[in-house]
DOGUKOL-103289 format. One record per residue: residue number from 1; residue in three letters; chain; x, y, z of N, C-alpha, C in turn. Coordinates in steps of 0.2 Angstrom, whole numbers, plus 2048, in hexadecimal, padded with zeros to 3 digits. Example, Ala and Ser with C-alpha at 12.3 -4.5 7.8 and 13.67 -1.06 7.14 Angstrom:
REM DOGUKOL-103289
{atom 1; 'ALA'; 'A'; {842; 7E4; 827}; {83E; 7EA; 827}; {842; 7F0; 827}}
{atom 2; 'SER'; 'A'; {840; 7F5; 823}; {844; 7FB; 824}; {840; 800; 827}}
END
This chain:
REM DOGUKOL-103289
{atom 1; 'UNK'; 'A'; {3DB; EAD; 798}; {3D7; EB2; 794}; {3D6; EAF; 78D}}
{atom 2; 'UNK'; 'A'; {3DC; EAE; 789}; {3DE; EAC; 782}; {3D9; EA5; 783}}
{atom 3; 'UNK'; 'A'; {3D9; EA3; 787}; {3D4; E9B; 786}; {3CD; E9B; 787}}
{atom 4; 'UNK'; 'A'; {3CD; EA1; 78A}; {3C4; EA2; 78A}; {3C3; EA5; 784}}
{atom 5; 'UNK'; 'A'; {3C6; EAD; 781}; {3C6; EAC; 77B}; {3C5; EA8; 776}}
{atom 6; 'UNK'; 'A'; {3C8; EA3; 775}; {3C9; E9D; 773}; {3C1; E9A; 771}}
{atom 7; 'UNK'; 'A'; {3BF; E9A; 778}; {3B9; E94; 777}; {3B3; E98; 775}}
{atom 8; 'UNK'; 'A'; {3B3; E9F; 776}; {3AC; EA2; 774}; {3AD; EA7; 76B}}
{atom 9; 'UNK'; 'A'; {3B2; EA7; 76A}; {3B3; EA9; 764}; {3B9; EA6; 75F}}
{atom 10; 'UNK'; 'A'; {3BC; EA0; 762}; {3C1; E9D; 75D}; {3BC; E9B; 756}}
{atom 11; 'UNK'; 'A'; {3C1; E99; 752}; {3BE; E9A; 74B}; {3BB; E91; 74D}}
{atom 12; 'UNK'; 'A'; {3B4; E8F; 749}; {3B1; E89; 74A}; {3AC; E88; 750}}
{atom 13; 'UNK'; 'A'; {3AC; E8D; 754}; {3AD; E8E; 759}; {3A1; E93; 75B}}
{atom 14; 'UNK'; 'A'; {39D; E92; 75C}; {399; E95; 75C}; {39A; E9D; 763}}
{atom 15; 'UNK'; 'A'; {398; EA1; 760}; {39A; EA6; 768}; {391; EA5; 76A}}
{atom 16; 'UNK'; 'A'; {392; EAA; 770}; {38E; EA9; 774}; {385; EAE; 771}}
{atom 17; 'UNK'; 'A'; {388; EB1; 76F}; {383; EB5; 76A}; {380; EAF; 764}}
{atom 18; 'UNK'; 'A'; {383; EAC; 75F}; {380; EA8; 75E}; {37D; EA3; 75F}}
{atom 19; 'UNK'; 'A'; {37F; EA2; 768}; {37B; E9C; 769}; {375; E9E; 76D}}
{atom 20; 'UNK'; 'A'; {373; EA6; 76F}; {36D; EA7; 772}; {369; EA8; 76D}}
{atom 21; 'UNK'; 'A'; {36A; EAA; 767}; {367; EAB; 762}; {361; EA6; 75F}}
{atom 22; 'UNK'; 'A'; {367; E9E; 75F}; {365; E99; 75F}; {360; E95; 761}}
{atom 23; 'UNK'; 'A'; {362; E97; 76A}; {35C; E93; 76D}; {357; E97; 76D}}
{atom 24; 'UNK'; 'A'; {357; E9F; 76E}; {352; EA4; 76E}; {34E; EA1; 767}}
{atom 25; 'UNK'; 'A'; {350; E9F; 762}; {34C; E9E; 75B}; {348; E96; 75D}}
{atom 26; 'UNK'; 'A'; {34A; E94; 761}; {349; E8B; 762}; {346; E8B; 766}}
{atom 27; 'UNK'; 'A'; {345; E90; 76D}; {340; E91; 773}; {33A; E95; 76F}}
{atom 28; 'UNK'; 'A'; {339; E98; 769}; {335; E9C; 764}; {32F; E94; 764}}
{atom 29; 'UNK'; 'A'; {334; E93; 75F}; {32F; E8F; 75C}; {32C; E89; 760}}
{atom 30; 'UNK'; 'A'; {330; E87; 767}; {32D; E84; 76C}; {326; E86; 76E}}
{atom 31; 'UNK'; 'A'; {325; E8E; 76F}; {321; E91; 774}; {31B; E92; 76E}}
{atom 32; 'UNK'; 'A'; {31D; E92; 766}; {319; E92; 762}; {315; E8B; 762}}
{atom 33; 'UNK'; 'A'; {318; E86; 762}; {315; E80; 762}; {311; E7F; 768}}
{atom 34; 'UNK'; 'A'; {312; E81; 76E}; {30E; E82; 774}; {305; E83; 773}}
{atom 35; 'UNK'; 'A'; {308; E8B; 771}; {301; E8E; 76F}; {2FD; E8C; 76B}}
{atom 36; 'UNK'; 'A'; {301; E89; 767}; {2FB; E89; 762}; {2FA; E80; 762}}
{atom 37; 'UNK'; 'A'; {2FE; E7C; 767}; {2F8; E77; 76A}; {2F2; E7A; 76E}}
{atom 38; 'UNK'; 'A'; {2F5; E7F; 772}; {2EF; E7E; 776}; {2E9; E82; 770}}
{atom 39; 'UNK'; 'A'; {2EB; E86; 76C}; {2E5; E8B; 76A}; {2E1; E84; 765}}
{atom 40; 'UNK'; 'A'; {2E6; E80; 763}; {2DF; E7B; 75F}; {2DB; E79; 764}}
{atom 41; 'UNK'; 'A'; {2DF; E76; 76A}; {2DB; E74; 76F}; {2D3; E77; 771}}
{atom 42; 'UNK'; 'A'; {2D7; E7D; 771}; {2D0; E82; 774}; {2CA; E82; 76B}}
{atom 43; 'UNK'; 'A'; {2CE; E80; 768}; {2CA; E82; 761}; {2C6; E7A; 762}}
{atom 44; 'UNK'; 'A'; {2C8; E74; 762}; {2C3; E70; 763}; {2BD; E6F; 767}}
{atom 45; 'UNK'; 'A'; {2BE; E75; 76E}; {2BA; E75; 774}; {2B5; E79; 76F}}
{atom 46; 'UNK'; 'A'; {2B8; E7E; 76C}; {2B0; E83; 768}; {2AE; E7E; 763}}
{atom 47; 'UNK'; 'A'; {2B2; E7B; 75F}; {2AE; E77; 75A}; {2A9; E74; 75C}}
{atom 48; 'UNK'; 'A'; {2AB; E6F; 764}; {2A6; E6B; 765}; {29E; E6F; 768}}
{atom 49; 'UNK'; 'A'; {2A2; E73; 76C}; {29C; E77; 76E}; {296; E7B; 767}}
{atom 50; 'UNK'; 'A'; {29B; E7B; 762}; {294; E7E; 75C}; {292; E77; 759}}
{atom 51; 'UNK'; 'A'; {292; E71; 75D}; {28F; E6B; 758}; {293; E66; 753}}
{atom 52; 'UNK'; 'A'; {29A; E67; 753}; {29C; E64; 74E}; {29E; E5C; 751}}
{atom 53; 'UNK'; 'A'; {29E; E58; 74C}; {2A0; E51; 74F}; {2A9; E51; 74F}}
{atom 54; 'UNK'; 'A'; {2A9; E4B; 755}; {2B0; E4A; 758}; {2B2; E48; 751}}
{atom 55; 'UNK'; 'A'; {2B0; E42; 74F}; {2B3; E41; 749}; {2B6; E47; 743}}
{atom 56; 'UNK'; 'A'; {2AF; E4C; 741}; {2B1; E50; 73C}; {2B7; E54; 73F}}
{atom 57; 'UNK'; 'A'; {2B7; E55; 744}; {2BB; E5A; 747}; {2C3; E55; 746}}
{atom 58; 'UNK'; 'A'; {2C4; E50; 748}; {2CA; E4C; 748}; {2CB; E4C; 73F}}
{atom 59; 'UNK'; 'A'; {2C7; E4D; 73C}; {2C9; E4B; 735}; {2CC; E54; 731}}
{atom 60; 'UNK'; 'A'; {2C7; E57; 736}; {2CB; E60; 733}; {2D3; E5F; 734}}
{atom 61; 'UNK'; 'A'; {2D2; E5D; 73A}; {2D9; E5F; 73E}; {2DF; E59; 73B}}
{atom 62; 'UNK'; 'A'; {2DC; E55; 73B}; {2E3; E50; 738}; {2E5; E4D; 740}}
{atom 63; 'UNK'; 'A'; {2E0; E4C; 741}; {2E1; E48; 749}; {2DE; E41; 74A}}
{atom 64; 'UNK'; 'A'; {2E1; E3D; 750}; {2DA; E38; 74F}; {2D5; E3A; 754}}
{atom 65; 'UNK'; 'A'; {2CE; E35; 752}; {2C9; E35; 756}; {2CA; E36; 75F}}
{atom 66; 'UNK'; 'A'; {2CF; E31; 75E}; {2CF; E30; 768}; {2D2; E37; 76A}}
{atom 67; 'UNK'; 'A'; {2D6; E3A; 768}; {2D8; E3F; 769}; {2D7; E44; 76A}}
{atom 68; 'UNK'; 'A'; {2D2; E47; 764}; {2CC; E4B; 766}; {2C8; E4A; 76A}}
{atom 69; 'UNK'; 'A'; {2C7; E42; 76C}; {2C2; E40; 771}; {2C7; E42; 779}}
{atom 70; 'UNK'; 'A'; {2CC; E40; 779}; {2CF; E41; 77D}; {2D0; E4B; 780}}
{atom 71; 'UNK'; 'A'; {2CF; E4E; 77C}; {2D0; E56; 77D}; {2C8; E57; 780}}
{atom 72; 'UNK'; 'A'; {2C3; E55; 77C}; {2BB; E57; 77E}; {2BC; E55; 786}}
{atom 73; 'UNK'; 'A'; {2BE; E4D; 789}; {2BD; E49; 78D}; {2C2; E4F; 794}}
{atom 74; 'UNK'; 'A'; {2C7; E52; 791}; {2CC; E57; 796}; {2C6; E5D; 798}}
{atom 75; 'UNK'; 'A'; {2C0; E5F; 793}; {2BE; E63; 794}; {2B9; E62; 79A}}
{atom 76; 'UNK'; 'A'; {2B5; E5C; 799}; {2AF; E5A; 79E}; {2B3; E59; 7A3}}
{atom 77; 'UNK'; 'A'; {2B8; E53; 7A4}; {2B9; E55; 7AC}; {2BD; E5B; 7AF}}
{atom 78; 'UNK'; 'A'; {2BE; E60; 7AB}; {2BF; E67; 7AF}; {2B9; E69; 7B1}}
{atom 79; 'UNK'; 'A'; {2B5; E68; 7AF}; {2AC; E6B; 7B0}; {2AC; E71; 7AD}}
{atom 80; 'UNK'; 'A'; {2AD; E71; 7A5}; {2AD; E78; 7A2}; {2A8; E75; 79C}}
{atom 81; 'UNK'; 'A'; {2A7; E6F; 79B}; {2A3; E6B; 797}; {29D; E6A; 79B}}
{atom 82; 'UNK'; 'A'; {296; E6D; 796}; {291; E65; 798}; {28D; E63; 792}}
{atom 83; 'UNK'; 'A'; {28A; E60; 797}; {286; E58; 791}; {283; E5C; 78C}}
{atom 84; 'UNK'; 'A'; {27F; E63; 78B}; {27E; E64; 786}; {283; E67; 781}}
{atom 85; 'UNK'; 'A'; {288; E67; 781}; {28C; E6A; 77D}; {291; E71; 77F}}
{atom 86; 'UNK'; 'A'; {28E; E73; 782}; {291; E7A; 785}; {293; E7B; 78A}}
{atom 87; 'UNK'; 'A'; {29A; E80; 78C}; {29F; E7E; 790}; {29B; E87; 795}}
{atom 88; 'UNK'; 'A'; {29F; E84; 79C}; {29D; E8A; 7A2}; {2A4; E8C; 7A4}}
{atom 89; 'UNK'; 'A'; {2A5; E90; 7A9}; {2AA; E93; 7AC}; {2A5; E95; 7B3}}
{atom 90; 'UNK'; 'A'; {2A8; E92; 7B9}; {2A6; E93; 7BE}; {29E; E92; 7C0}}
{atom 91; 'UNK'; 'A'; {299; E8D; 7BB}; {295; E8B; 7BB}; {28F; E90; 7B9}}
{atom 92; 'UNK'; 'A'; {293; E96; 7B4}; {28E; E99; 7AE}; {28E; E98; 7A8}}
{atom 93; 'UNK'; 'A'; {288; E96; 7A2}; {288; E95; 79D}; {289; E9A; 798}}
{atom 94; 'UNK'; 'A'; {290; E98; 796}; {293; E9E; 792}; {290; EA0; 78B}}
{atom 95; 'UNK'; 'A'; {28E; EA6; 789}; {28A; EA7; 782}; {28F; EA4; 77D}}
{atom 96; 'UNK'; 'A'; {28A; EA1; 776}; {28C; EA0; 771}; {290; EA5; 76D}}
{atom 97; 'UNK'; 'A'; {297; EA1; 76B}; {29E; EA6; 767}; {299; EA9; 761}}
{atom 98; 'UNK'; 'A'; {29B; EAF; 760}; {297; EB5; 75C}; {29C; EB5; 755}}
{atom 99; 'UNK'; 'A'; {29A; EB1; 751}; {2A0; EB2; 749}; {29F; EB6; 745}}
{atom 100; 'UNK'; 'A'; {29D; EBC; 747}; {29D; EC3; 741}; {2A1; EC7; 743}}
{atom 101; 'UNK'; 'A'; {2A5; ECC; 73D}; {2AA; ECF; 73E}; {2A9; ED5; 741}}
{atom 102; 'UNK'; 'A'; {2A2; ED7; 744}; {2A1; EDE; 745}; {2A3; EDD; 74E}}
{atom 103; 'UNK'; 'A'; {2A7; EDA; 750}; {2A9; EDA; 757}; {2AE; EDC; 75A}}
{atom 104; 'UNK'; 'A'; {2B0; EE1; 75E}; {2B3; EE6; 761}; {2BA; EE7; 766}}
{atom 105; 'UNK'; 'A'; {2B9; EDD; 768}; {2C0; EDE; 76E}; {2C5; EDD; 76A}}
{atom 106; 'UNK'; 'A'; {2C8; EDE; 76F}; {2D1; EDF; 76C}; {2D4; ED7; 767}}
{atom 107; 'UNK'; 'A'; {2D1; ED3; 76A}; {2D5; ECD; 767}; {2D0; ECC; 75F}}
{atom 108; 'UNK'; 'A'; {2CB; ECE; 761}; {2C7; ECC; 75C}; {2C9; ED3; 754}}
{atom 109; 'UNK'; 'A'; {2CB; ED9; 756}; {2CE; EDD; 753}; {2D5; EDA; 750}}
{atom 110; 'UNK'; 'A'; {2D8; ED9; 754}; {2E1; ED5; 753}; {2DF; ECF; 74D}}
{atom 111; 'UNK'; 'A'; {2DB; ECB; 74F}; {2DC; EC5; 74A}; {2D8; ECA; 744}}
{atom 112; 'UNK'; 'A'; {2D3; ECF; 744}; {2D2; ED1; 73B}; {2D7; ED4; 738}}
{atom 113; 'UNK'; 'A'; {2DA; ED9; 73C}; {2DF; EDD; 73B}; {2E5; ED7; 738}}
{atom 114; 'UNK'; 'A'; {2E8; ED2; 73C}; {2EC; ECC; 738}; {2E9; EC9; 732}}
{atom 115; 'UNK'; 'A'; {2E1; ECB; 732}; {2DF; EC5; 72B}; {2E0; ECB; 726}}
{atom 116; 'UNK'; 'A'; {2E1; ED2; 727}; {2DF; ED7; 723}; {2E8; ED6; 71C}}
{atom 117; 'UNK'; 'A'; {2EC; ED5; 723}; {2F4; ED5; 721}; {2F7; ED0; 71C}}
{atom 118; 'UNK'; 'A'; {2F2; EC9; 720}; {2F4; EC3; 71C}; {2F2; EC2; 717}}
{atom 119; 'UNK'; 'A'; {2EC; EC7; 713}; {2E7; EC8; 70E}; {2EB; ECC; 709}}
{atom 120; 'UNK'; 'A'; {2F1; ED2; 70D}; {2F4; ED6; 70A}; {2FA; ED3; 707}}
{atom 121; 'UNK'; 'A'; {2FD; ED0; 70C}; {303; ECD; 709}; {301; EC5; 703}}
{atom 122; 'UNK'; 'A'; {2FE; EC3; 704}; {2FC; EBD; 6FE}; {2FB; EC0; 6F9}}
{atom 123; 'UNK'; 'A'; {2F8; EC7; 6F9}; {2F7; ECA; 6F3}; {2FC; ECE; 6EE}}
{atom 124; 'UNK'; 'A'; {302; ECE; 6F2}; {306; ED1; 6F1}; {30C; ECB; 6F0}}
{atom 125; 'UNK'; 'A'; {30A; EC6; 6EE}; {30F; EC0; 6EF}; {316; EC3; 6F4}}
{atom 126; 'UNK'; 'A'; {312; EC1; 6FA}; {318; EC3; 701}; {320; ECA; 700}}
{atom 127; 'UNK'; 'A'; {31B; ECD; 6FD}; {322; ED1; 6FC}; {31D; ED9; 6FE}}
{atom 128; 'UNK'; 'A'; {317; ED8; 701}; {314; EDD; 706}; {31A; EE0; 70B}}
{atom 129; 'UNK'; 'A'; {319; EE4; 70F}; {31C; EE7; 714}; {31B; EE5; 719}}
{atom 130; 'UNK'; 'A'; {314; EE2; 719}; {311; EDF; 720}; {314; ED8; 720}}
{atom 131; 'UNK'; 'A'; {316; ED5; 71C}; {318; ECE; 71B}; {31B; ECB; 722}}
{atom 132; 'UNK'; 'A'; {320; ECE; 722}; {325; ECB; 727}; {323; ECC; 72F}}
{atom 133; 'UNK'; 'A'; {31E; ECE; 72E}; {31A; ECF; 737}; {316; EC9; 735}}
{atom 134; 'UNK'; 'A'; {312; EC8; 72F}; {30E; EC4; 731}; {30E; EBD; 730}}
{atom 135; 'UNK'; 'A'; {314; EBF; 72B}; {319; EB7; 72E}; {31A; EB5; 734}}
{atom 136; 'UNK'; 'A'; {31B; EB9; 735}; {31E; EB9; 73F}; {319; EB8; 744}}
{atom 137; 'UNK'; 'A'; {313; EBB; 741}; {30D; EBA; 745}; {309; EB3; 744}}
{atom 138; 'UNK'; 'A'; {30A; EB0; 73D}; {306; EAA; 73D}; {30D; EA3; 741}}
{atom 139; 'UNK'; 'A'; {311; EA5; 741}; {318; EA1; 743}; {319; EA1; 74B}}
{atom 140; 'UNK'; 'A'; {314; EA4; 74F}; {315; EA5; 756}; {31B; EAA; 758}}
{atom 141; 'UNK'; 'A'; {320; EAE; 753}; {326; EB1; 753}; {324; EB6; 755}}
{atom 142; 'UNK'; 'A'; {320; EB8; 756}; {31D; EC2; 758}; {315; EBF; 75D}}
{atom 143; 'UNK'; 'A'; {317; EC3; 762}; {30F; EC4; 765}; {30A; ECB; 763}}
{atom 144; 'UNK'; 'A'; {306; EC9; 766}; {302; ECF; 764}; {302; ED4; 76B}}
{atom 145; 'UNK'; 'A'; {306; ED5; 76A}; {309; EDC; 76F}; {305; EE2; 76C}}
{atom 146; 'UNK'; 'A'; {304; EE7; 76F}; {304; EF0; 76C}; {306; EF1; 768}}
{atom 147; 'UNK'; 'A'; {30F; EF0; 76B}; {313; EF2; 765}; {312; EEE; 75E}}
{atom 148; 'UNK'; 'A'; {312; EE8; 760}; {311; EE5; 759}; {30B; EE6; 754}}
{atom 149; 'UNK'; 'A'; {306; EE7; 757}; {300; EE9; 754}; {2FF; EEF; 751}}
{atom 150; 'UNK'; 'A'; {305; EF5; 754}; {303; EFC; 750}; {30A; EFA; 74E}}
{atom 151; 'UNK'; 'A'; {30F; EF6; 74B}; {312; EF5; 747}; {30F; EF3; 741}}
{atom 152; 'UNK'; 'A'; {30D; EEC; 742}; {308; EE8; 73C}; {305; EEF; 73A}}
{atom 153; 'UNK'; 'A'; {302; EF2; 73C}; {2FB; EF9; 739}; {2FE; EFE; 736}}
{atom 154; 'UNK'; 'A'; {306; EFF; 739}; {30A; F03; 734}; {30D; EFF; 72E}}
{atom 155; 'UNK'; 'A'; {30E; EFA; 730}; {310; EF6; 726}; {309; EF6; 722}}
{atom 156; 'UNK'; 'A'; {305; EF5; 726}; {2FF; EF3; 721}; {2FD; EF8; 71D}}
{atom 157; 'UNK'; 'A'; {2FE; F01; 722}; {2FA; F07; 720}; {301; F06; 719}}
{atom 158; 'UNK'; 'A'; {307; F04; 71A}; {309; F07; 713}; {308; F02; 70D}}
{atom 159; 'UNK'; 'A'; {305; EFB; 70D}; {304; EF8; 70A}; {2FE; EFA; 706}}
{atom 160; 'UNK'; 'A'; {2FA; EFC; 70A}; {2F3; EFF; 709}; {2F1; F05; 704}}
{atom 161; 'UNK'; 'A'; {2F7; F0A; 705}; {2F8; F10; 703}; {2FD; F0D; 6FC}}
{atom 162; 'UNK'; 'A'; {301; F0A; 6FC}; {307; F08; 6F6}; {304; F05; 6F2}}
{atom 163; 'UNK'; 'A'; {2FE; F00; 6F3}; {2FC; EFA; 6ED}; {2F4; EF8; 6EF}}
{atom 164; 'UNK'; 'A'; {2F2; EFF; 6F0}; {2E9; EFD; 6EF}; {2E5; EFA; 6EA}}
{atom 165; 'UNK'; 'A'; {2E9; EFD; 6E2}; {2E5; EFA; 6DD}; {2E6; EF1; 6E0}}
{atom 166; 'UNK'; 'A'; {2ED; EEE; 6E2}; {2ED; EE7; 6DF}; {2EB; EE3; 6E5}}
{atom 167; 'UNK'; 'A'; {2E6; EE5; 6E7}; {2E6; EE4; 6F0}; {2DE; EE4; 6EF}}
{atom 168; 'UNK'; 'A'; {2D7; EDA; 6F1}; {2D3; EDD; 6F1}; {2D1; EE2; 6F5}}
{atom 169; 'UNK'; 'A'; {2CB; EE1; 6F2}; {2C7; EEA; 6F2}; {2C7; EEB; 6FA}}
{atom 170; 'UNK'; 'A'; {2C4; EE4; 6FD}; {2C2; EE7; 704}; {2C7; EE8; 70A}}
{atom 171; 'UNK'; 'A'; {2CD; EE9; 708}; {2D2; EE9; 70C}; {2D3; EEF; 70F}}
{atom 172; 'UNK'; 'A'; {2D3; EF6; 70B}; {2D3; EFC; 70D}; {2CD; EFE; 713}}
{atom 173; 'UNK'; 'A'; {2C5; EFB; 711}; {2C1; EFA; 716}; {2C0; EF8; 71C}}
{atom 174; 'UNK'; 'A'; {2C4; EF3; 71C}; {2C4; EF0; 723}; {2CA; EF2; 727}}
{atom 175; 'UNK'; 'A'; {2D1; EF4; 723}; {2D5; EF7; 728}; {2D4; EFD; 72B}}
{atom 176; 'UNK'; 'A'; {2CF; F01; 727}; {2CC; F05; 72B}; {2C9; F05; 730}}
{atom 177; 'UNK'; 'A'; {2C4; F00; 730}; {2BE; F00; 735}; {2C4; EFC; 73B}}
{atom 178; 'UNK'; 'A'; {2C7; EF8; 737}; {2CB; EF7; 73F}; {2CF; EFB; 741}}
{atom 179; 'UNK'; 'A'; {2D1; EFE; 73F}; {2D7; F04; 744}; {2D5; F06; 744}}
{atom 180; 'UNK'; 'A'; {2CE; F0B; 742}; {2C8; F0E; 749}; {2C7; F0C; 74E}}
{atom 181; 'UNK'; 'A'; {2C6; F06; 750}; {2C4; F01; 755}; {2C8; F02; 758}}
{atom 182; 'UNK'; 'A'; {2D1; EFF; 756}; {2D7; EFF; 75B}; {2DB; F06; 75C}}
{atom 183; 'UNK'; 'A'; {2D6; F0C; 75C}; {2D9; F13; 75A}; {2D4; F14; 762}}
{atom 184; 'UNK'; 'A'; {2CC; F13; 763}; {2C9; F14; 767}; {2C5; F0D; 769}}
{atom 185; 'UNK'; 'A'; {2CA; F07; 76D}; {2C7; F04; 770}; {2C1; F04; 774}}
{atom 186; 'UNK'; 'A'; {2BB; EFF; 772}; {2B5; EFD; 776}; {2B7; EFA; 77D}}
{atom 187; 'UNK'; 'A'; {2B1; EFC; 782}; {2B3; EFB; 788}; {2B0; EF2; 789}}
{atom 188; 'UNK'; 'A'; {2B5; EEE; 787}; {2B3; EE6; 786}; {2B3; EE3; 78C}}
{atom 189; 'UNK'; 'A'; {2AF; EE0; 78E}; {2B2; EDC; 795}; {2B6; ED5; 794}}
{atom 190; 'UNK'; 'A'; {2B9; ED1; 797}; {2BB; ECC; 794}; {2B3; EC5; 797}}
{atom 191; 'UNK'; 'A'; {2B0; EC7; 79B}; {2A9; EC5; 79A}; {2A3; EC6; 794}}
{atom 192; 'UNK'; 'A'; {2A4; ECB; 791}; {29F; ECE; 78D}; {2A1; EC9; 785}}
{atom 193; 'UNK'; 'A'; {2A7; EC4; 786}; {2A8; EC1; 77E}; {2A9; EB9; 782}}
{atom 194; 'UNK'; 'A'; {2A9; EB6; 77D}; {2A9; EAE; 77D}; {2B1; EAC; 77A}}
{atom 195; 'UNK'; 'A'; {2B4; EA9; 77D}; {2BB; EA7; 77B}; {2C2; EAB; 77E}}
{atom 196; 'UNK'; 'A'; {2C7; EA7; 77D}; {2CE; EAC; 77F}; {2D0; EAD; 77B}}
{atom 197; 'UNK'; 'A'; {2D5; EB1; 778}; {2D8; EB7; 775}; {2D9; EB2; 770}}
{atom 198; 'UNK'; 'A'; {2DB; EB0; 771}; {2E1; EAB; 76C}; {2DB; EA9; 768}}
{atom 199; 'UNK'; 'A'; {2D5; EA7; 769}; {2D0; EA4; 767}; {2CC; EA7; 762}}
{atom 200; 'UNK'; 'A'; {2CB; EAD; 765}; {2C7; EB4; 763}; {2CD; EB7; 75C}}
{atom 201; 'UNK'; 'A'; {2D2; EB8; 75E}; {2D8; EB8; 758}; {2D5; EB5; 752}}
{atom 202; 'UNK'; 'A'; {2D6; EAE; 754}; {2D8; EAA; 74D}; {2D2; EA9; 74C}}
{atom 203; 'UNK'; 'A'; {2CA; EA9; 74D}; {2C6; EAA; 74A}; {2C4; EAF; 744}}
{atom 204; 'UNK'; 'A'; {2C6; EB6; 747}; {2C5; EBD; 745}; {2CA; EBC; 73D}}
{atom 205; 'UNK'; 'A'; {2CF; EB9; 740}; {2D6; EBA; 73B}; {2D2; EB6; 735}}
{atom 206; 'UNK'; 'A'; {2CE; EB1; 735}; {2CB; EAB; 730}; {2C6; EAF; 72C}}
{atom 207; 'UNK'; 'A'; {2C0; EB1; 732}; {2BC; EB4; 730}; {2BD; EBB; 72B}}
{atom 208; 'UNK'; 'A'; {2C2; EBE; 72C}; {2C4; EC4; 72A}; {2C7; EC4; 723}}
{atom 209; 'UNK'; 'A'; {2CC; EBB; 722}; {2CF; EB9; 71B}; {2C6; EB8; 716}}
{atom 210; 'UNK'; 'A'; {2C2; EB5; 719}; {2BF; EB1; 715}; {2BA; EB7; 712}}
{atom 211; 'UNK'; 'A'; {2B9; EBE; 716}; {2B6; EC3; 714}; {2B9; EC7; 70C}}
{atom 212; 'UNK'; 'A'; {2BE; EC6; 70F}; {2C3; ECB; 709}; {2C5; EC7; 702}}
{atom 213; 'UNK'; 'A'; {2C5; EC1; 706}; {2C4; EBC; 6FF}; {2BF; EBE; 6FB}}
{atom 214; 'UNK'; 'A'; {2B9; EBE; 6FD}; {2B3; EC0; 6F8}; {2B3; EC6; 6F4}}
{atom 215; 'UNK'; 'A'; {2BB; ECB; 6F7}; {2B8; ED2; 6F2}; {2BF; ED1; 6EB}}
{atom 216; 'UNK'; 'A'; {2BE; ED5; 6E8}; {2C1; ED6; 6E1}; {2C7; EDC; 6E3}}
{atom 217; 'UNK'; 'A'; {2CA; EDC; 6DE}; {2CF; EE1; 6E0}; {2CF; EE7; 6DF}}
{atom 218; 'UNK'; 'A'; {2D1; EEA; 6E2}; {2CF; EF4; 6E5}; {2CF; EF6; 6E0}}
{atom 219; 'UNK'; 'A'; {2CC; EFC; 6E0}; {2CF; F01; 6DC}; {2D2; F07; 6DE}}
END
């Protein structure tokens, strides 16, 4: 017994708590890197699909040419690409991705609601409330669970309520209209939208910074 002791808590010594910790932080940032190859990936299928060149695309991303060529090329022979540019799923032409924020699924609600937080906490140079979710949420460290999402909503209502003047103007508006939406979900089909979740997120999440950047600060 004294020897097992020994080996899980002698001094120098890591115990067993510390080292699930560790890998638990190290499978984190694993599964974070996963995702979000594949979500570029899938963001180069949209790029290509609204018309942008392989090149410009390889030059946003810091990638090379072949590369990008190499991902479009993954696409056509899945048969989800064709020659005109637009990709299918079981041999229907999927409508064109809808870039305005007046759109109602959940994921497309999730990325405004993250853009509304990450608007809050830059403004508050990171010492917001919502800060450390959404650290967590741009770092693949938090999902976008339920739970997490009326947590985010609970740090944000206090950030929102504490520091309106120094927050711009449109942030109170938009938190609004979005937690209306995720108060009484629309009945969305996963047919009735263009893109996966993760897709739909991080567009809403861009679109929704670049809105709130235009306004000035509350009053």
């Amino acid at each position: 017994m004294a020897g097992n002791e020994d080996t899980h808590e002698g001094p120098g010594v890591l115990t067993e708590g510390q080292a699930e910790r560790m890998l638990a932080g190290m499978n984190e940032v694993i599964r974070a890197g996963e995702e979000m190859r594949k979500l570029r990936s899938e963001m180069i299928k949209l790029f290509v699909d609204l018309g942008w060149t392989q090149e410009r695309i390889a030059e946003l991303a810091d990638m090379s040419q072949p590369a990008v060529s190499k991902q479009v090329a993954k696409y056509k022979t899945s048969g989800e690409y064709k020659a005109d540019g637009e990709y299918k799923t079981g041999g229907d032409r999927l409508p064109p991705m809808e870039l305005h924020l007046d759109q109602r699924d959940l994921p497309w609600l999730e990325g405004r609601l993250w853009g509304v937080a990450e608007v809050v906490s830059e403004a508050m140079d990171d010492s917001a409330h919502c800060t450390g979710y959404v650290n967590a949420l741009g770092r693949g460290k938090k999902r976008f669970t339920p739970q997490n999402v009326d947590e985010l909503r609970r740090l944000l209502e206090a950030d929102l309520r504490e520091h309106q003047t120094q927050l711009p103007g449109g942030c109170r508006g938009a938190y609004d209209e979005i937690s209306r939406r995720l108060d009484v979900p629309a009945k969305v089909t996963a047919t009735a939208v263009t893109g996966s979740a993760s897709v739909r997120r991080a567009l809403a999440h861009e679109i929704q910074r670049d809105r709130l950047g235009d306004s000035g600060p509350g009053a």
